[in-house]
C-alpha positions as CSV (number, residue, x, y, z in Angstrom):
1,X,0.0,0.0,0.0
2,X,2.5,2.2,0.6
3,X,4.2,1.6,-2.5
4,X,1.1,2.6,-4.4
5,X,0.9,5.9,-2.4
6,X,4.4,6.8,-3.6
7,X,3.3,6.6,-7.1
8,X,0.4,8.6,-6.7
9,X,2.3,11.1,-5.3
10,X,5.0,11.2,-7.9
11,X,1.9,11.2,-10.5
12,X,0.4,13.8,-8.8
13,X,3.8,16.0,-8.7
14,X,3.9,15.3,-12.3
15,X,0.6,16.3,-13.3
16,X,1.1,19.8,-11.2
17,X,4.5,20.1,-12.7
18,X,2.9,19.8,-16.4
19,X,0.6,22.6,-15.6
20,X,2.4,24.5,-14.5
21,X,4.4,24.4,-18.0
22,X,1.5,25.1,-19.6
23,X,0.3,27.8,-17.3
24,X,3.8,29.1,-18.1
25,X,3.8,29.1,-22.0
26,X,0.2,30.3,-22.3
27,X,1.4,33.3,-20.3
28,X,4.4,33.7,-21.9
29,X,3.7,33.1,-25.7
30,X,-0.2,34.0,-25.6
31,X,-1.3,36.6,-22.6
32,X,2.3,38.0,-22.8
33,X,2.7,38.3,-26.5
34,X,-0.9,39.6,-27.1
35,X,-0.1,42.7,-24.4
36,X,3.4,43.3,-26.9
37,X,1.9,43.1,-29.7
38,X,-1.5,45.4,-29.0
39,X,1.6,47.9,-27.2
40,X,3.7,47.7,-30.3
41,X,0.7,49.0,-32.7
42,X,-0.3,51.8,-29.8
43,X,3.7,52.5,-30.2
44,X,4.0,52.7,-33.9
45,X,0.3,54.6,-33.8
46,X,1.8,57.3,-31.6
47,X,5.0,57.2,-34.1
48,X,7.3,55.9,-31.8
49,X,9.4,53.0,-32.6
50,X,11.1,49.9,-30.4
51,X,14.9,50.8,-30.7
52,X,16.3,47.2,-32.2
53,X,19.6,47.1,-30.8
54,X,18.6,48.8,-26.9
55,X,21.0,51.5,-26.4
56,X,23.4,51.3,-29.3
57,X,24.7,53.2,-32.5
58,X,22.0,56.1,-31.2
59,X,22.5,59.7,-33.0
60,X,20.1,60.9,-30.7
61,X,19.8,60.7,-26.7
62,X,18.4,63.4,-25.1
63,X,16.6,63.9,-21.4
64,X,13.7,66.6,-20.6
65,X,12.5,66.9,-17.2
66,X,8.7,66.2,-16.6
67,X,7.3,67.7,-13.0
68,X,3.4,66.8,-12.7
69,X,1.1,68.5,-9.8
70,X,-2.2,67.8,-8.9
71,X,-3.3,70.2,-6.7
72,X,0.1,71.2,-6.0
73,X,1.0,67.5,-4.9
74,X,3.8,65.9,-6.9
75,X,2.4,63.2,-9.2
76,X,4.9,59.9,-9.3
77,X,6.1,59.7,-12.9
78,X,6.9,56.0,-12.7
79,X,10.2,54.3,-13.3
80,X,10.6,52.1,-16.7
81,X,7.6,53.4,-18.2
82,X,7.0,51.5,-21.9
83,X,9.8,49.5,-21.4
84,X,9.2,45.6,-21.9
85,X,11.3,42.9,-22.5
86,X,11.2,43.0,-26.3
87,X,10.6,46.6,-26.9
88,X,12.4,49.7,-25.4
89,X,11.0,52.4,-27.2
90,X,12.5,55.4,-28.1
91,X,10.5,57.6,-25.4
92,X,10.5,55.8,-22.3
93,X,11.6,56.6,-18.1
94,X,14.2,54.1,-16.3
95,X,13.3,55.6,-12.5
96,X,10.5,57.0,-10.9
97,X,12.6,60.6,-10.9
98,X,11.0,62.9,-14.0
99,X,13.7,62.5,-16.7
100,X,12.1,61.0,-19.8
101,X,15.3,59.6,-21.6
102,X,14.5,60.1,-25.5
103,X,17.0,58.0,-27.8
104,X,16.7,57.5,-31.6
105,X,18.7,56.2,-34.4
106,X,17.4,59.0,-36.3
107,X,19.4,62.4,-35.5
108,X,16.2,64.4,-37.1
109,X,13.4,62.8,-35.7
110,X,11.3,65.4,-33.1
111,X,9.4,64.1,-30.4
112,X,6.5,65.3,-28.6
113,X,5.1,65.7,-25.1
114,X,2.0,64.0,-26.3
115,X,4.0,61.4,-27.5
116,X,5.6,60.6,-23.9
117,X,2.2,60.4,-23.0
118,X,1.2,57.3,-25.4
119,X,3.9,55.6,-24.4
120,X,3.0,55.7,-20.6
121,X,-1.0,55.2,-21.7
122,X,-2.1,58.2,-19.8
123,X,-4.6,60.8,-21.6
124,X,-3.3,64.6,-21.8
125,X,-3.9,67.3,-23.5
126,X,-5.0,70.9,-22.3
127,X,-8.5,69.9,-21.1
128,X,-7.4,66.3,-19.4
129,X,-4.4,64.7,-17.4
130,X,-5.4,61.1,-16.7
131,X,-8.5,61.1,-15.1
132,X,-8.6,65.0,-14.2
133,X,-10.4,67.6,-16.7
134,X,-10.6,70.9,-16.4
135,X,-14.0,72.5,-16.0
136,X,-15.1,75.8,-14.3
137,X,-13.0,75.3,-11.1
138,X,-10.2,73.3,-12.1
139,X,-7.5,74.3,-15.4
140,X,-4.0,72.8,-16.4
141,X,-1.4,75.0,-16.7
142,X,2.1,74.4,-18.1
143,X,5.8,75.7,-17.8
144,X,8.5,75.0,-19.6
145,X,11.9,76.0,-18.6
146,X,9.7,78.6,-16.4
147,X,7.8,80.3,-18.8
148,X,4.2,79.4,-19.7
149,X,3.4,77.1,-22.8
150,X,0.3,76.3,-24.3
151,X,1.5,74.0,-26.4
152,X,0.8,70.8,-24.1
153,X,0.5,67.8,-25.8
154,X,2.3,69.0,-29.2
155,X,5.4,70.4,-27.3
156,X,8.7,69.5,-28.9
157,X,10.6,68.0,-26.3
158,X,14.5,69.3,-25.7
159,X,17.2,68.0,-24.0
160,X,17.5,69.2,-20.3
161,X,14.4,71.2,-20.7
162,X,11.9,71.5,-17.7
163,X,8.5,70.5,-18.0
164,X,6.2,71.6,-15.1
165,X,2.5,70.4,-15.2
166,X,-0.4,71.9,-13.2
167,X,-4.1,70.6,-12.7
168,X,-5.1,73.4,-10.1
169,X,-7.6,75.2,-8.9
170,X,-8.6,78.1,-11.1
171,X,-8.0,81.8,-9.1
172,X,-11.1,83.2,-7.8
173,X,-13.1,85.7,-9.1
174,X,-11.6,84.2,-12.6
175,X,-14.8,83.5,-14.9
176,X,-14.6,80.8,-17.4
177,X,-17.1,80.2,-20.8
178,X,-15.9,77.0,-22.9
179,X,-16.7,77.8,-27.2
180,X,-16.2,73.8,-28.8
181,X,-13.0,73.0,-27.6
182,X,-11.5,76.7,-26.4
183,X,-11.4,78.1,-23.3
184,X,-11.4,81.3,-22.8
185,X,-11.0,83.3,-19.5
186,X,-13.2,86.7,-19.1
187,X,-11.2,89.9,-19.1
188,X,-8.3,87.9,-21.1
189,X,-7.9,88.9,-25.1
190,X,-6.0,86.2,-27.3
């Protein structure tokens, strides 16, 4: 009897062991390769492409500096954003401390603020950062190297420039009517 219990065991160790391989590969080759391959089309979408040999023969590696505050709270820009084990794309972070590292093969090739965003999968644009929109109390404001910039999502990014991004609370007394897509603050010309 005991020798019988043994190889139930052993079959039952077996049987676990075998599904855990498959667990494993249908991660690996069907879960995992799905998520690449739907992030690999938002990529090329967003015209940003996975650099095929990592961090070598760039002609272009440069490293803005991205501040975000929500209500004058620092916002986490987190480390490693888009980067994956097959793709590191050209816009992507490697820690949690603001710089967005920006490397290309191609010396000519600009890249956007907006495009930073894709990568990282968050909405932005003057009226929304993530899941905050502006509205009649709230409005995003942006600096860059100190002065203001309303160019948001289509700013060209530079190296060692400094990005600072505001969703605050608008100043008081300061009236707001929205026209389609423009906002436009009373006693303000354009």
């Amino acid at each position: 009897m005991k020798k019988g219990y043994n190889f139930l065991s052993f079959k039952s160790v077996v049987i676990f062991l075998i599904a855990i391989f498959i667990f494993l590969f249908v991660y690996q080759f069907i879960l995992q390769e799905g998520w690449e391959s739907e992030f690999t089309k938002k990529l090329e979408a967003a015209g940003i492409s996975c650099l095929k040999e990592g961090h070598e023969n760039l002609k272009q590696h440069i490293h803005p500096h991205l501040d975000i505050l929500i209500d004058g709270e620092p916002l986490e820009i987190p480390a490693d954003i888009g980067v994956s084990e097959k793709c590191l794309p050209e816009i992507h972070t490697h820690k949690a401390d603001g710089k967005i590292n920006i490397e290309s093969s191609d010396a000519k090739k600009t890249f956007t603020l907006g495009q930073f965003f894709a990568v990282w999968e968050v909405p932005f644009s003057s009226s929304r950062i993530s899941d905050r929109v502006t509205d009649s109390n709230y409005e995003i404001k942006m600096t860059v190297n100190g002065l203001e910039n309303n160019e948001f999502e289509k700013l060209i990014l530079a190296d060692e420039q400094k990005i600072v991004i505001s969703y605050q609370k608008r100043e008081e007394g300061q009236e707001v009517k929205t026209t389609e897509d423009v906002i436009i603050l009373e006693g303000e010309s354009n």
